[in-house]
N, C-alpha and C positions, 0 to 999 in steps of 0.2 A: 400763622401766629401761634407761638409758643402761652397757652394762659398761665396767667399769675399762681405760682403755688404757694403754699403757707407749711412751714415746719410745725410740727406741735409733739412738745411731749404732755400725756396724756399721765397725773402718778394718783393712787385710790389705796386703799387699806386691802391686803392681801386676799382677804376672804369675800369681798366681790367681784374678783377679776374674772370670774366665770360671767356675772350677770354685765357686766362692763363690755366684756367681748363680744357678749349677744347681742346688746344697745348698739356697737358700734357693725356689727355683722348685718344688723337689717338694715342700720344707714346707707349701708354700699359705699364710702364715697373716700375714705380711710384706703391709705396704701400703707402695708405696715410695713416700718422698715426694719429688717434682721439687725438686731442686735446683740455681741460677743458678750457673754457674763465676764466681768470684772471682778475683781478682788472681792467683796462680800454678794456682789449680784452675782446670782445665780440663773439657771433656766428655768421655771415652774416647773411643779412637777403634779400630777395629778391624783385625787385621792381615789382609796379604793372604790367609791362607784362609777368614777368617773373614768377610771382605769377599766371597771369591764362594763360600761356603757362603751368602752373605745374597742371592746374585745368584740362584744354584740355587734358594732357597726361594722368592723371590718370583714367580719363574717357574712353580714348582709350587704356587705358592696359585693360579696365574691358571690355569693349565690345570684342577686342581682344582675349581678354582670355577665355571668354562666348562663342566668335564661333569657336574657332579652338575647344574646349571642347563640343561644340554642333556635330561639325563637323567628331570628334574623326581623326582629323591631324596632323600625329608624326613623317612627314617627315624635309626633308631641306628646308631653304627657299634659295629664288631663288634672286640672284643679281637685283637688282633696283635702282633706283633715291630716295631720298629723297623726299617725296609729297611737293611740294610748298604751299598748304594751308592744313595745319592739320585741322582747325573746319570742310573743305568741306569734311574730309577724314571720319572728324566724323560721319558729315551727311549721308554720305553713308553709312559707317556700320551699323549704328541703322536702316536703309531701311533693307540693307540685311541679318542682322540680326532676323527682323522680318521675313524677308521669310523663314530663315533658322528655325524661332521657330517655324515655323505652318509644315512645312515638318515633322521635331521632333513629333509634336504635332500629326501629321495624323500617322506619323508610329506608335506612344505610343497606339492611340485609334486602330490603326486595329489589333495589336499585342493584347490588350486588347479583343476584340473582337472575333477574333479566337479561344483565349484561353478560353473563355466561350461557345461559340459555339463546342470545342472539347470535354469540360467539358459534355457539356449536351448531345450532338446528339448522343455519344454512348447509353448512361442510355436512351434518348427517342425511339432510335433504338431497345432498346433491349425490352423497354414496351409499344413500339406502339401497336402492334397486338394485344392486349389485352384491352388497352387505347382506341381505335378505338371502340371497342363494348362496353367498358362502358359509352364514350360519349356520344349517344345518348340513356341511361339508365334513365325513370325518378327516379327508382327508387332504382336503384345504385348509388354510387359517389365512384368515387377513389384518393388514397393520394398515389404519389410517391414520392421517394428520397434516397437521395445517402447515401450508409454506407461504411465504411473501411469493409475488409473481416477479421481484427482483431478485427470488433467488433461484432463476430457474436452473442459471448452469450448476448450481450446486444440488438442487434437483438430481439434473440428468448426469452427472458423476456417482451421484448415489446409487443411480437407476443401473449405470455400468459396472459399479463395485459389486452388489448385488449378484448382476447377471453371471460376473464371474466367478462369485463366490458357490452360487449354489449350479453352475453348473446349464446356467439357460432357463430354470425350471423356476422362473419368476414370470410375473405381468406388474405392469404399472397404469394406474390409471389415473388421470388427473382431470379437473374441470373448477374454472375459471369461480369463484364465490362473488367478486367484484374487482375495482381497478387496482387492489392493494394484495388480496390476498388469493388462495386456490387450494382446494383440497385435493388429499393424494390418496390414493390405495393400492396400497402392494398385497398382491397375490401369491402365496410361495408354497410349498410341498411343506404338511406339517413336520417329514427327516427335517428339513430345513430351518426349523423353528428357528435351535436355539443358535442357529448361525444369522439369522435375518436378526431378530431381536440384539442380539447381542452385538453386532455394524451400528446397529441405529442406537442403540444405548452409549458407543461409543462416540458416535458422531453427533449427541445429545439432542437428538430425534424423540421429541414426547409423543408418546398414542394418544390418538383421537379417541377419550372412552366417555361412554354416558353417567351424566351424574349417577351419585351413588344410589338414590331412591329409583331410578331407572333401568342397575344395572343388569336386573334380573328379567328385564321385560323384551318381547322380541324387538327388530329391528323396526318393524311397522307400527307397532304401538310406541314405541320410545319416541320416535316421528312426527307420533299424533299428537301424545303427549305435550313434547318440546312447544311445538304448535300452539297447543289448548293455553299451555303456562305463558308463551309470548303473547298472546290476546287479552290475556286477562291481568297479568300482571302491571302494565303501564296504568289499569285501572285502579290497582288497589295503594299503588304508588300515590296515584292524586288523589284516592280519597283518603292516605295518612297524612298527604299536605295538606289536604283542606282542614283536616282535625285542629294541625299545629296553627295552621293562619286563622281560625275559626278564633283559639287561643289566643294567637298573640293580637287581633283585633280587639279582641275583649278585655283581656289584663295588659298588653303590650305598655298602652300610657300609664295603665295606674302603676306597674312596675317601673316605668319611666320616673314617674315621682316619686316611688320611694328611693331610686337610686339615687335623683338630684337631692332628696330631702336627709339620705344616708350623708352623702358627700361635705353636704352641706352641717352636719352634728361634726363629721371626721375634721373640717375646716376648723371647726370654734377647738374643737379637743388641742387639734397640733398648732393651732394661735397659742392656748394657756402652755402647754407644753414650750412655745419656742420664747414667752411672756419675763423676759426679764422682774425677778423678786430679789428682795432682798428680806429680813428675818419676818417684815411685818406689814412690808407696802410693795406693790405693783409697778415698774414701770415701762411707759410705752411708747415707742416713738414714731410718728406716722407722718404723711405727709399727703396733704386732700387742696381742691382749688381754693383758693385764697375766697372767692366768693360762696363758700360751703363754710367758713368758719364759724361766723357767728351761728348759723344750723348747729355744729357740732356742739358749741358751746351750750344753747338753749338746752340741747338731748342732754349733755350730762346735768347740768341743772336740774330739770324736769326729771332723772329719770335717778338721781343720786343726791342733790343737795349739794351741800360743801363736802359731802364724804371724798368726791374726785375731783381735783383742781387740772385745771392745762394751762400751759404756758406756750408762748410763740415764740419759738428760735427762729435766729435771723438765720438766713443760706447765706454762705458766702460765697464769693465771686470763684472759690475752688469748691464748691459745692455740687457744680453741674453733674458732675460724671453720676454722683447718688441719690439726686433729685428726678422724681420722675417724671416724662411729660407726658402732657394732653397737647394734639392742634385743638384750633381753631378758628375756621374761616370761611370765608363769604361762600355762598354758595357756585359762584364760579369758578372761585379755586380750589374747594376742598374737592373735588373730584379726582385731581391731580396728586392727592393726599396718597392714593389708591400706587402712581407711580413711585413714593417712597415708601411705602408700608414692605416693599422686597429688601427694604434694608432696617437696623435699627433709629430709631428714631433722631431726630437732632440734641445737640446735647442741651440739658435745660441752662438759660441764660444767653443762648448762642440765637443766630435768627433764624428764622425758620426757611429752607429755602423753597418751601412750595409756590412762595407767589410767584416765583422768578421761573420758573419751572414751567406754571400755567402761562407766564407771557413768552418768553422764548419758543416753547416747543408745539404749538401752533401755528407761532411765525413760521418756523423752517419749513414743518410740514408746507403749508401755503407756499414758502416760495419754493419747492420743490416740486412739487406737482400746477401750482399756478393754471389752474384751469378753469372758467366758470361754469363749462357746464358738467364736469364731473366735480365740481366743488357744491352745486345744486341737488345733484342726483344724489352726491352722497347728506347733503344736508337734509333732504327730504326723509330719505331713509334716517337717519339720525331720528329726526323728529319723531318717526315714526315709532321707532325701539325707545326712546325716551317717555314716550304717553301709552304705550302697552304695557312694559317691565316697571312702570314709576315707583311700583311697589317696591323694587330689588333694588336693590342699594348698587351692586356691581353694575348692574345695565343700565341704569341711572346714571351713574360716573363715567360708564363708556361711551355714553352717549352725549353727556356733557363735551368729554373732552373731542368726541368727533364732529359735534356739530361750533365748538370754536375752530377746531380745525380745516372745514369746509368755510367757516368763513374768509378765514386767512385766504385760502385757497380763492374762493371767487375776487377778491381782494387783487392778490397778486396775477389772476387772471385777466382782471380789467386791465392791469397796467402790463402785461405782456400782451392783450389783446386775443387770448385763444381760447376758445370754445369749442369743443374736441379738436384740439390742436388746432390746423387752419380753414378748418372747417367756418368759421364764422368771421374770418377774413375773407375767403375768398367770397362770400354770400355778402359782403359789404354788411355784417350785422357789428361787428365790434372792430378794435383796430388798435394796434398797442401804442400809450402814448405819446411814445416816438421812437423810430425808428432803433435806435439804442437798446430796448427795449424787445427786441423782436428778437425771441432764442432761437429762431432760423436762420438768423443772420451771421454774419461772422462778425462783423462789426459790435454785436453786443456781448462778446465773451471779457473783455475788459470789464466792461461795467459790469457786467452781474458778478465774476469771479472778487471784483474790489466791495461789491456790495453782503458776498459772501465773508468776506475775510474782516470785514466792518463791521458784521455780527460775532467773528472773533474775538474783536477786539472791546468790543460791547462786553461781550460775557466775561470775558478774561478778568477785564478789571474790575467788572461789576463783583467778580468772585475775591479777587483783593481786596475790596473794600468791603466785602462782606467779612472776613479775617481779619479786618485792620480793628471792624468794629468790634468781632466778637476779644480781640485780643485787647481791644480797651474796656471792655466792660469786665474781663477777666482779670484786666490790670497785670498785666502778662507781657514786659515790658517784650521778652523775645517774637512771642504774635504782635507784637504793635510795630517794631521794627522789621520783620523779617516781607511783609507786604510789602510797606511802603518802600524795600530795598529793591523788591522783583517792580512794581512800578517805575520806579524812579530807572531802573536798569534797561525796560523795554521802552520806557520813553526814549532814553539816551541814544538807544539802537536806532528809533525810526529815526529821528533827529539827525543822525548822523549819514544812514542814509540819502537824508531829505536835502541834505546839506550837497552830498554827491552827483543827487541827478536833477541838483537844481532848484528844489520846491524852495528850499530856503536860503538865506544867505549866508556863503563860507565863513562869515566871521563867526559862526552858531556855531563851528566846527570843535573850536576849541573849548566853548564849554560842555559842549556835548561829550567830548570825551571825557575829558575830568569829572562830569557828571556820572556816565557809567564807569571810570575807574571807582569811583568813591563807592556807587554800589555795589558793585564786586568786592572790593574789600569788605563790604557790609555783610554782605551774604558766606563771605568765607569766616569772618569771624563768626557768624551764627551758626551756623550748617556746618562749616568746615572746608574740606577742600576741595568738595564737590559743587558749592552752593554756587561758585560765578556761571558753572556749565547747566546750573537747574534756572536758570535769567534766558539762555538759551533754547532748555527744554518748554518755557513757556511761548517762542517764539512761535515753536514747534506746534504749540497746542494753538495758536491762531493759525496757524496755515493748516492747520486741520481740517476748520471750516470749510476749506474750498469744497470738501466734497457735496457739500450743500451744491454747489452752484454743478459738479459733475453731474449726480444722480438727478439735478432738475433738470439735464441735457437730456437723460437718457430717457425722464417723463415724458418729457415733447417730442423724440423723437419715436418713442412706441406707439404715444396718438398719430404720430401723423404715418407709423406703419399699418395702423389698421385705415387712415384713410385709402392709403393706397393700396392694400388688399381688395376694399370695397370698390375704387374706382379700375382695378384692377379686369374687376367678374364685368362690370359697365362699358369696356373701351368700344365695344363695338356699336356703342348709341344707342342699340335696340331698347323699347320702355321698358320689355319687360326685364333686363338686362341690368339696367340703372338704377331700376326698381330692386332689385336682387341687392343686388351692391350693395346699396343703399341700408339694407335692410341689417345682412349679414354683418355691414361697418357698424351699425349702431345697434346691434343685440348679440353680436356673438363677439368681430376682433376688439370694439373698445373696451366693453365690460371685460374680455378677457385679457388681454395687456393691460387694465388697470389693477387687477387681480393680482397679477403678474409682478405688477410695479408698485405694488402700495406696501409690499413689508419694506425698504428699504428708507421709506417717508417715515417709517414709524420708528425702523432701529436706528436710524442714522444720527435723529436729532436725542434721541433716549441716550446713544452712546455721549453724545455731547456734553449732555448735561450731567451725564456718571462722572465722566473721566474725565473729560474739557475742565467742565465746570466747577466739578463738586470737592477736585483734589486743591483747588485753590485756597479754598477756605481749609481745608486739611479733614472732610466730613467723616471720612471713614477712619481717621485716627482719634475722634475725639466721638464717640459714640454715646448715644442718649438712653437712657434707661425708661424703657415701656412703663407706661401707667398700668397697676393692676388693682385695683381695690377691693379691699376686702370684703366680697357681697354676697350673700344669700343666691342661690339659682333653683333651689326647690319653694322657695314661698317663706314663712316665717321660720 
C-alpha cells in the first residue's frame, strides 16, 4: 500500500530560513521538493559566515574522509557533542592526519621492500655458491637474472646466441626458484663482456643486482643479509598496522561522527542555498506522510509563532510522477517489498503491486516444486534463518518470503501426493488426490498445463484491472480505455475459440467476433497500428505460463532421479546395501538435485511477475519517485 502524502508549502520572513531548516532537518520527515526560481524568486543565497562555515565544512568532509579511508574505518560512530569550534577541529585533523600519512607511508615502503627482498633473496640464495667463486675471478664475470619457467625456449635460444657469439667460452646455469619462476647465471670471459651484456641489453635481459645498500657487500653476507631483512620485516610491517588500527579503534567512530555531523551542516547549507527567496520571505515546498502534518504544523508553531504559516496543496491526479512514495504493509507482504526495491518505486496514486506479488509468487514456487517433504525441510530451515538473523532486516525478509514459499510447496505437495518425489507413495504415507493429479503420469499433463495457463490468465487481467484502475483514478481517459480494449479483445479470442471446439454455442460466434473487431479498432485508434497485434502479444504473455507447469515436470523428475540412484547402489537386496542407498538418496542425490533445481522456482515466477505481470499495468513507463527526507544522520 502506497500511504497517504500531504503537499505543503512551507513561506517565513527571509531572515529565519536558516533556523526554519534546522526545525525542519531534525524532524526528518520533510522531502523537499526542488524548486526552479521564477521571475522575482530567486535561489538563497548565503551570507558571509555562512559562506565560510560552508568552506570549513567542506574542508572537513575532505580530510574526514582522507582518514577514516587512510584508516580503512567501517565501523559505528560513537555518540558525542557537537565540537564548539569546527576551524580548531580542523586544525587537528590536518595534524593527525599527517601522522596517519607517514604511518601509511612506512607501511607502503616496508611492504615495498619485502616484496623485493623476497623477489631476489631466493634467485641470490639459489646462485650464491657459485656467485661467491666468481666474485673474486679477475678473469671471469657473471650476469644473473630472473626468467619465467614458460620461457624456457627463449632461455635456451639465448644460451645458443651467446654460445656463438663468444665463441663457446660461456656456461649457463639455471635452478628452478618455484612453479612460476627460475634463476639463471651466465658465466663468460671477461674479452667477452661487452659482447655478453650488450645481446642481453638488447634482448631487454635486466641483471639480477643486489640492493643498493648491499651492493658493496660480498655474495655471502648480501645472502645473510637479504635473509635477516626477510625475518624481520613482516614484523615491523604488523607492528605499523597495529599502530594504524590501534588509531582507527580509538578515533575511527568519533571521526565517524564528525563526518555524519560535517555532512549533515553541508545538508542545511545547500537546503538554504537551493531555498526559493524572494526580496523578504522564504519559500518552500515539501511533501511528508499526510499523518506527520499536524507534527509539522505544531513544530512551526512551537518553534516560530505566526512568523511561518503552511498551507496544504492539493496533488492532482497528474501529480504522481513528483510526489514521492512510502510502502506500507502487513508484515507478510512487506518482505516482498525487498523484490521491488531492484526497481523504482510505484508511481504515487497508482496501486501498489507488492500484495499481488506476495500471493502469486509463492503460489508458482509451490506448484513447481510441490513437494512436502522438501517443502518441510526447507520450511524448517526458514524458520530457522528467520529467529537467528531476526535482527537483519534482509534475512528476515528472506526468510519470510521462503517460508510462504515452503508452504505453498507442502500445499501443492499434498495435492500431487509426493514426498521426495514417490517416495511416500510407494511407502502408502500420502497419495495424490486423484489420479489427475499424479505428475508421473501422462494423464495429468492436460490438467496441470490448463492449470498453469489459468494462473496466466489470473495474473494477466488481474494486471488490467490494475491499469484500468490506476487510469481511473488518473482520470486518463486513454489508460481507462486502452485495458478494457486488451480485455475485451482476449475475451473475444477465447470465446471464439470456445465456440470452435465446442465449449460454447456457435450462435456466441458472431458476437464474439464483432466483439474483438470492435477491440481492435480500439486499440489501433489508441496505440496505432500496432495495438490489434499487442491483443495478441498478451495472448502470448498467458501461454507463457505454461513454463510453470514444464519446470514443475522437471522438479519431480530430479526427485525421482535421485530415488533411483539410491535404489540403484540397493538392487542387490543386501541390508547393508539398501541401507547405503538409502542413505546417499536422502543426504547427498535429493539435497543435491534440489540445489540443482531450486533457481529456476525462484527466476521463473520473478520473471513473471516483471514482464507477464508488471508491463500490464505499464510499471516501468510510469515510474515512482523514492521518498527521501530531509534528516539529520549525525545527531542534532
Amino acid at each position: 500500500m502506497i500511504v497517504a502524502m500531504s503537499r505543503v508549502l512551507i513561506v517565513g520572513p527571509k531572515i529565519i530560513s536558516s533556523e526554519v531548516i534546522r526545525s525542519l532537518h531534525k524532524m526528518g520527515r520533510l522531502h523537499i521538493a526542488q524548486a526552479k526560481p521564477q521571475g522575482l524568486i530567486r535561489h538563497g543565497e548565503l551570507d558571509a559566515e555562512e559562506a565560510q562555515l560552508k568552506h570549513t565544512m567542506e574542508r572537513l568532509q575532505q580530510e574526514l574522509d582522507g582518514l577514516l579511508t587512510l584508516m580503512g574505518f567501517h565501523g559505528r560512530p560513537v555518540k558525542t557533542a557537537l565540537p564548539s569550534d569546527w576551524e580548531k577541529l580542523l586544525a587537528d585533523l590536518i595534524v593527525q592526519r599527517a601522522e596517519i600519512n607517514q604511518l601509511v607511508k612506512q607501511k607502503l615502503d616496508l611492504g615495498d621492500e619485502l616484496a623485493l627482498v623476497e623477489n631476489y633473496r631466493a634467485a641470490f640464495e639459489a646462485l650464491s655458491p657459485l656467485m661467491s667463486k666468481l666474485e673474486s675471478s679477475r678473469r671471469i664475470k657473471a650476469f644473473g637474472f630472473i626468467a619465467r619457467v614458460s620461457e624456457i625456449s627463449a632461455v635456451e635460444a639465448l644460451h645458443k646466441e651467446l654460445k656463438k657469439l663468444t665463441e663457446g667460452r660461456i656456461e649457463f646455469y639455471s635452478r628452478q626458484l618455484d612453479d612460476s619462476k627460475m634463476a639463471v647465471l651466465v658465466a663468460f670471459h671477461v674479452n667477452d663482456a661487452e659482447k655478453v651484456r650488450g645481446l642481453f641489453a638488447k634482448a631487454g635481459v635486466n641483471e639480477l643486482k643486489l640492493p643498493s645498500a648491499m651492493a658493496s657487500l660480498g655474495m655471502a653476507e648480501a645472502v645473510s643479509q637479504l635473509k635477516e631483512k626477510s625475518r624481520q620485516l613482516p614484523g615491523l610491517i604488523a607492528q605499523t598496522n597495529n599502530k594504524i588500527k590501534d588509531i582507527s579503534g580509538q578515533e575511527g567512530p568519533l571521526f565517524e561522527s564528525y563526518r555524519r555531523m560535517v555532512r549533515d551542516e553541508l545538508g542545511r547549507l545547500q537546503a538554504k542555498e537551493e531555498l526559493p527567496e524572494g526580496r523578504l520571505a522564504f519559500y518552500l515546498q515539501g511533501y511528508l506522510p499526510a499523518e506527520d502534518l499536524p507534527t509539522l504544523k505544531e513544530l512551526l508553531h512551537d518553534n516560530f509563532a505566526d512568523k511561518v504559516s503552511i498551507k496544504e496543496l492539493a496533488i492532482g491526479p497528474h501529480d504522481g510522477g513528483k510526489t514521492p512514495v512510502i510502502l506500507k504493509n502487513n508484515p507478510l507482504v512487506k518482505p516482498f517489498e525487498m523484490l521491488l526495491s531492484i526497481f523504482t518505486p510505484p508511481q504515487y496514486g497508482s496501486i501498489d503491486p507488492t500484495p499481488f506479488i506476495a500471493i502469486f509468487f509463492p503460489i508458482y514456487f509451490g506448484f513447481i516444486i510441490g513437494d512436502v517433504g522438501y517443502g518441510a525441510i526447507m520450511g524448517l530451515l526458514s524458520l530457522f534463518f528467520f529467529f537467528k538473523f531476526k535482527e537483519k532486516e534482509i534475512f528476515r525478509s528472506l526468510s519470510t518470503i521462503f517460508i510462504l514459499c515452503s508452504f505453498w510447496t507442502i500445499v501443492f505437495g499434498v495435492i500431487f501426493g509426493e514426498l521426495f518425489g514417490e517416495v511416500g507413495e510407494h511407502l502408502h504415507i500420502i497419495q495424490p488426490i486423484t489420479e489427475n493429479f499424479n505428475r508421473m503420469k501422462k494423464g495429468s499433463v492436460f490438467l496441470l498445463l490448463g492449470i498453469s495457463l489459468a494462473f496466466g490468465v489470473i495474473q494477466v487481467f488481474t494486471g488490467f484491472i490494475i491499469a484500468l484502475v490506476n487510469g481511473i483514478r488518473q482520470k486518463d481517459r486513454h489508460h481507462i480505455l486502452e485495458p478494457i480494449a486488451f480485455m475485451t479483445g482476449l475475451l473475444s479470442i477465447f470465446g471464439i475459440i470456445a465456440c470452435f471446439i465446442g465449449i460454447l454455442p456457435k450462435v456466441l460466434l458472431l458476437p464474439g467476433i464483432i466483439l474483438f473487431a470492435a477491440s481492435t479498432g480500439m486499440m489501433a485508434y489508441l496505440v496505432g497500428v500496432a495495438g490489434p497485434i499487442e491483443i495478441f502479444g498478451a495472448v502470448g504473455n498467458i501461454l507463457s505460463y505454461a513454463r510453470l507447469f514444464a519446470i514443475g515436470l522437471s522438479a519431480v523428475y530430479l526427485a525421482f532421479a535421485a530415488n533411483k540412484l539410491g535404489s540403484l547402489i540397493g538392487v542387490s537386496g543386501k541390508l547393508w546395501a539398501v541401507i547405503l542407498g538409502s542413505v546417499l538418496a536422502a543426504l547427498v542425490f535429493h539435497p543435491l538435485f534440489f540445489a540443482i533445481g531450486l533457481i529456476s522456482p525462484i527466476v521463473q515466477p520473478a520473471r513473471l511477475q516483471f514482464v507477464e505481470f508488471f508491463t500490464k499495468f505499464k510499471y516501468f513507463d510510469n515510474p515512482g519517485k523514492p521518498y527521501k527526507p530531509f534528516k539529520t544522520i549525525g545527531g542534532d
